[in-house]
N, C-alpha and C positions, 0 to 999 in steps of 0.2 A: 410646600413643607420646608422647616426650618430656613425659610428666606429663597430656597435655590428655584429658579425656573423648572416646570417637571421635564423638561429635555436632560438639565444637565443631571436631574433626581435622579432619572431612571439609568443612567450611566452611570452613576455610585451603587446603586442598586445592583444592576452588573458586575458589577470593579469586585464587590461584597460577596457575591453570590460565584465567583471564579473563585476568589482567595478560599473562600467557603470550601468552594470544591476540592481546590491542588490541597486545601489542609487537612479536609477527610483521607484523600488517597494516599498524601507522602506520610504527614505527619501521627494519624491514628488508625493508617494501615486498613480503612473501609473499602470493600470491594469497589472497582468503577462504576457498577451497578447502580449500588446501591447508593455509593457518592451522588452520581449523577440526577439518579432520581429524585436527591433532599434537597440540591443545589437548585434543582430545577422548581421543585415545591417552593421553597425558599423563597425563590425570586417571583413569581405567580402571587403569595401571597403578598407579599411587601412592597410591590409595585402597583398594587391599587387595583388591580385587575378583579371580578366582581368571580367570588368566590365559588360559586358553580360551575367557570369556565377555566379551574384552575386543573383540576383533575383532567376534567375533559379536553384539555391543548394539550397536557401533556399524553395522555391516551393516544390523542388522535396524531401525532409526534412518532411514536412510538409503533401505532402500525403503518403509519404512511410511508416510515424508510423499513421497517421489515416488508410490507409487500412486495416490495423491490428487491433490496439487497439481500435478504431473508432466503430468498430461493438463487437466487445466484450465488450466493454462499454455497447452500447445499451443493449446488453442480457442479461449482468450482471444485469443491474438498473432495468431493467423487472421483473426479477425473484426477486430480493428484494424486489421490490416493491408487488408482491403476496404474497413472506410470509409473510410481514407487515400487506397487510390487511383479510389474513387470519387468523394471528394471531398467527402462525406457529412460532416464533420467541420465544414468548408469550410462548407457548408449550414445546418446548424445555427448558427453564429455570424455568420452573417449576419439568418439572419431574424432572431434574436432584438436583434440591434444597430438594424436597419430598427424592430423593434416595439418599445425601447426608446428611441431617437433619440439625440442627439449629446452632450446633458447628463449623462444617466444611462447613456452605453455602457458602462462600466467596471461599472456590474451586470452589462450582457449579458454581457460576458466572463467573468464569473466562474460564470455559470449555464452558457454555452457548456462553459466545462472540466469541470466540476463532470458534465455530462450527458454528454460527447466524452470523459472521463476514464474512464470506468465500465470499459470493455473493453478499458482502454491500461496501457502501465507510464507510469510518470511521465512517464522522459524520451523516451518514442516519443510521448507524449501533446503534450510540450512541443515538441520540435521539429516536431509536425505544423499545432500551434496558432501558435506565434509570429509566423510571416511574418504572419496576421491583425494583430495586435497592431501591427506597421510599418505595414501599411493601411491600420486605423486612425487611426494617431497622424500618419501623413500626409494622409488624407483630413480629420478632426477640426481640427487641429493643436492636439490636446491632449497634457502632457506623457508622454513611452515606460512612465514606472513606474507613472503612474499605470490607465493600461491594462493593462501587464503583471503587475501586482503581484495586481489581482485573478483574474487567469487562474492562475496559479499559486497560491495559494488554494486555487482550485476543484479543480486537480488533486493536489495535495498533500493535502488533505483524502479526497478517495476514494480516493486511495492509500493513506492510513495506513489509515483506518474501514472502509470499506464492501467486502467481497464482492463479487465475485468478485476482489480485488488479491490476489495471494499474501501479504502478510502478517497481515490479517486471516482468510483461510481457516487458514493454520499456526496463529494462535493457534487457532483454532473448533476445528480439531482436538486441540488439546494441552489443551483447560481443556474439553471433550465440551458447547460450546453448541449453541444450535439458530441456523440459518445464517437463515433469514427470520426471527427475534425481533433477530439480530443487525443483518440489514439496513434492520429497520422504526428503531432505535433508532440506529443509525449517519446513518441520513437526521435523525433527529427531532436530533441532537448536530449533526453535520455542515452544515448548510445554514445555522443563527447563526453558527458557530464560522468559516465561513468566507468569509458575510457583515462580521465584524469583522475578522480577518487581510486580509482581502482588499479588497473597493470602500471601507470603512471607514479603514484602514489606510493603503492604496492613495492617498488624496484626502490626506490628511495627509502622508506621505513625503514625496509628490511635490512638495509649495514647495521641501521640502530640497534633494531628490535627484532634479531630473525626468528624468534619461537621455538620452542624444545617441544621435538613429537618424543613425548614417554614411553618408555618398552608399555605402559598399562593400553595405551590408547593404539598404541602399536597394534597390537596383540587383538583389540575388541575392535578396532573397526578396519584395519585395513588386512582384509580379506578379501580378497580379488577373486570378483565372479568369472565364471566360463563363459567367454564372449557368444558363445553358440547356443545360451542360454538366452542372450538377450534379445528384443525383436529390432529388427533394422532400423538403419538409423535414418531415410526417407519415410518410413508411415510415421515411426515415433514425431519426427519434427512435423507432418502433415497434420497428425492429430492433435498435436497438443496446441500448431498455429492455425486452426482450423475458426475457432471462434473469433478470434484477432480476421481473420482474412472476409471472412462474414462481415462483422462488424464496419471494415472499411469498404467492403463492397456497398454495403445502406449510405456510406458517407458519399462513396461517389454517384448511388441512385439520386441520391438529393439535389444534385449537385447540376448531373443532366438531363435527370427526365423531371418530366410536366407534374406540379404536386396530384392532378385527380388520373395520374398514368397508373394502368392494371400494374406493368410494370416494375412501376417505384412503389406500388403497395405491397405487392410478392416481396422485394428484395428488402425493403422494412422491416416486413414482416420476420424475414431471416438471418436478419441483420440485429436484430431488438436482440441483447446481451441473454438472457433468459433462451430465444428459440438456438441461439447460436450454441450457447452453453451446453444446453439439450442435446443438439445434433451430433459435436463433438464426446460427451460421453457416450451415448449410444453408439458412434463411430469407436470409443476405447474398451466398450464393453469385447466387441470383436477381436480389436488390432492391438489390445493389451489383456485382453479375456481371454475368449476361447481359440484363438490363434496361436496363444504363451501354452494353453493346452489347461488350464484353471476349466474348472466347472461349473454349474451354474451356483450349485452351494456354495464353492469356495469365492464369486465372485460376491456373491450376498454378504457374505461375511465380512468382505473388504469395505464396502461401501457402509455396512453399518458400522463398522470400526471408526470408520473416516469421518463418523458423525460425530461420536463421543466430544472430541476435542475442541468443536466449534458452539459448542452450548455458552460458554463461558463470554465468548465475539459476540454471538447473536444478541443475546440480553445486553453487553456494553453499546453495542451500533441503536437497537430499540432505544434506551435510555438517551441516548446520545441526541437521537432524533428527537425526543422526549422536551431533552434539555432547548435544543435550537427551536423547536415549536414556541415555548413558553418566553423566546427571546424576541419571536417574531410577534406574539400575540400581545403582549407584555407592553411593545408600543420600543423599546431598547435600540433593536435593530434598524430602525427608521432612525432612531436618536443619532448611532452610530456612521449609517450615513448619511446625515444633514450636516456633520460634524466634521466628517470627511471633503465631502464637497465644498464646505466654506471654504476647509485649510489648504483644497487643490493636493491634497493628496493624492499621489497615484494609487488606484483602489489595487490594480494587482500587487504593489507592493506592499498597499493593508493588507492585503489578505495573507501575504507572506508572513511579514511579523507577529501580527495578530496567532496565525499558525505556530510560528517560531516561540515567543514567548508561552503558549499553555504548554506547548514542546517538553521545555524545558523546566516546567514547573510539574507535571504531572508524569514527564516520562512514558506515556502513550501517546505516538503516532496517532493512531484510531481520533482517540478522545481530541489531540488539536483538530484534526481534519473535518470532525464534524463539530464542532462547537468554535471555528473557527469560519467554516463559510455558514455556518446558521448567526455568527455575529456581521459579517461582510455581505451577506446576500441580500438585504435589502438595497444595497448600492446600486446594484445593476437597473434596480428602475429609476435612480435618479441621475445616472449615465448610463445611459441609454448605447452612448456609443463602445464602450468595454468590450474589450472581448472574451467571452466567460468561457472558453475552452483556456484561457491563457489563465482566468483567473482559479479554475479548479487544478491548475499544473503548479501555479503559485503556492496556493493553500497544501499539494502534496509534500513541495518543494520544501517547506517551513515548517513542516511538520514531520521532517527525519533530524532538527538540527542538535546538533549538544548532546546528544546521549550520554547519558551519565550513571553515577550509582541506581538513580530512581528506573532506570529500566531496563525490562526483563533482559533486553537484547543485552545488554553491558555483560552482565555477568554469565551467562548463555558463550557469549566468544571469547570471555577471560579462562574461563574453567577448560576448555575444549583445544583453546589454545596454548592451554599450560603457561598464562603471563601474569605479570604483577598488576595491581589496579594501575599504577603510574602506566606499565608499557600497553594497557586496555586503554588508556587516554588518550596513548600518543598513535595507537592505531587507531582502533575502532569508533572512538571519539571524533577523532581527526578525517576520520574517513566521512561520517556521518555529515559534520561540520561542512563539509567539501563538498559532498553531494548537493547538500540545500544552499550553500554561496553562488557555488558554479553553475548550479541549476536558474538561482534566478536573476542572475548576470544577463544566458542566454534566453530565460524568458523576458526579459526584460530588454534583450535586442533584437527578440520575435516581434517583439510590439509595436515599435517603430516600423517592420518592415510590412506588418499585417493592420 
């Protein structure tokens, strides 16, 4: 068609059906839903693909990552939602600020998120952490960025890398890595990475830009609970790193026992992100349930609360998958790397960019991570040798970069931080910016060594 080879067609076709996309979401404000669902028809139809397989790729898209992520979602937001309202979150950033002291608090904070992050989405993460951060900075009377700047860090950093967040599982499943190799290497990248965005970072900003806590914000969140209310602070970190400890136990089943060992199929088995997810809420129903003294009513109530707000994720991550199916069926993603392999690109750094750029044109994290390894994932069969734990830590990594006006996160830490859009730039921006550089600096030195 119009002269061009169909390799280089179906990558205009692409190029078309992304601009498509970032133009529904930035410029006429269509939910990512629904974006992603036109973007994806879109591209099914115009790409030559035979018309009854265009619905049905995108269908079969769409429940192939909710089967998955769909129920780990739910168990995630569950379990967050118990150490929320046990307090448990609360716990954890205290002792560690007591066992840190008043010089070095802006580490505890950042190790608090980095640990209180694991089973949260960012910003259920963030608004459950910040009142701390007021506390804090009133108690200290150290400057608000400087405290807050490492806490987000912490939780920005596990959101992008680490297991169980949905957008590191989407990739795990789209480039076929192993989910404990992913999470031993996401801790071993993650914890510098956000060491330097964060208390590093954090110490510096803050001459700049130290942030004004308002008598309003004063007043509404930093109300300091009765520590004899909260449950301790060994079950709290036991359960919330319980599915993480699972998870890497399956990685080292793999790793020593025999594939057809009783053994390594038990510890598989409990190790699979879904039984682990499982174990760990039924363990918070207890140690953040009925042990806080909550009843069965009141816990009911919690967990269904905890759902409301993930209806909005589920439909973007389906659609999402939606979109990478029809990328893969489409013939695109084989286009993309035959195209890669000629030019000797390094695919984990494709996959960064590729992340990095929707990044910064759509302002959903989510949305790069999965339309970013569904554009990259065909690579992996035509190098064979990649290593696709590094490549799903990439596509996390480049998919936190430039935050900007386009997303929700920006305006979320401008408002709460009481700062100007310029001083959101020169923090939160810069912070963002730093997480996915230095991130894939250090994955990109994991590679050579692995």
């Amino acid at each position: 068609m119009f002269g061009l080879s169909p390799q280089v067609f179906l990558l205009l076709d692409a190029l078309v059906a992304i601009i498509l996309l970032i133009v529904l979401i930035t410029r006429w404000r269509v939910h990512p839903f629904i974006a992603l669902t036109l973007a994806a028809g879109f591209l099914g139809i115009t790409s030559g693909m035979p018309i009854e397989k265009v619905v049905k790729s995108f269908q079969d898209g769409f429940g192939g990552v909710l089967g998955f992520v769909g129920i780990v979602l739910g168990l995630g937001t569950m379990l967050g939602k118990m150490m929320a309202e046990s307090g448990g979150a609360d716990r954890i950033a205290r002792t560690l600020i007591d066992a840190f002291g008043r010089e070095r608090v802006h580490w505890a904070m950042m190790l608090a998120a980095f640990l209180t992050g694991l089973p949260l989405f960012f910003e259920i993460g963030f608004v459950l952490l910040v009142p701390l951060v007021f506390i804090v900075a009133r108690r200290t009377g150290l400057p608000l960025v400087r405290i807050g700047v490492p806490l987000l860090a912490g939780l920005s950093v596990v959101h992008a890398l680490i297991p169980p967040h949905p957008g590191p599982l989407l990739a795990i499943q789209a480039f076929g890595a192993d989910i404990g190799k992913t999470i031993f290497y996401g801790l071993i990248i993650g914890l510098p990475t956000a060491m330097i965005a964060g208390p590093i970072y954090g110490k510096f900003i803050a001459r700049h830009v130290p942030g004004e806590l308002t008598s309003d914000m004063a007043e509404q969140f930093a109300q300091e609970r009765d520590s004899k209310d909260l449950p301790g602070f060994g079950i709290t970190l036991f359960t919330v790193l319980l599915p993480v400890l699972l998870m890497l136990i399956k990685a080292f089943a793999d790793v020593t026992f025999d594939e057809g060992s009783t053994a390594r199929h038990w510890m598989d088995f409990l190790g699979n992100p879904i039984t682990a997810l499982l174990a760990a809420l039924l363990l918070s129903l207890y140690t953040f349930g009925t042990a806080r003294g909550f009843d069965g009513k009141q816990i009911l109530k919690f967990l269904d609360q905890s759902l409301a707000p993930t209806a909005a994720i589920v439909m973007i991550i389906g659609a999402g998958g939606g979109f990478k199916q029809m990328l893969v069926a489409s013939g695109v993603g084989d286009a993309i790397g035959h195209m890669a392999v000629q030019a000797h690109l390094s695919p984990i750094l494709l996959a960064w960019l590729v992340a990095a750029l929707i990044r910064v044109a759509t302002g959903s994290a989510t949305v790069a991570t999965i339309t970013g390894a569904g554009i990259v994932a065909p690579i992996v069969t035509l190098v064979p040798d990649v290593n696709r734990e590094l490549l799903v830590l990439a596509t996390g990594a480049g998919s936190v970069i430039l935050s900007h006006v386009n997303d929700a996160g920006f305006w979320l830490v401008k408002q709460y931080f009481n700062m100007t859009v310029a001083q959101t730039f020169k923090t939160w921006t810069a912070l963002e910016t730093l997480i996915s550089v230095v991130g894939i600096v250090f994955i990109m030195a994991l590679a050579t060594v692995l």
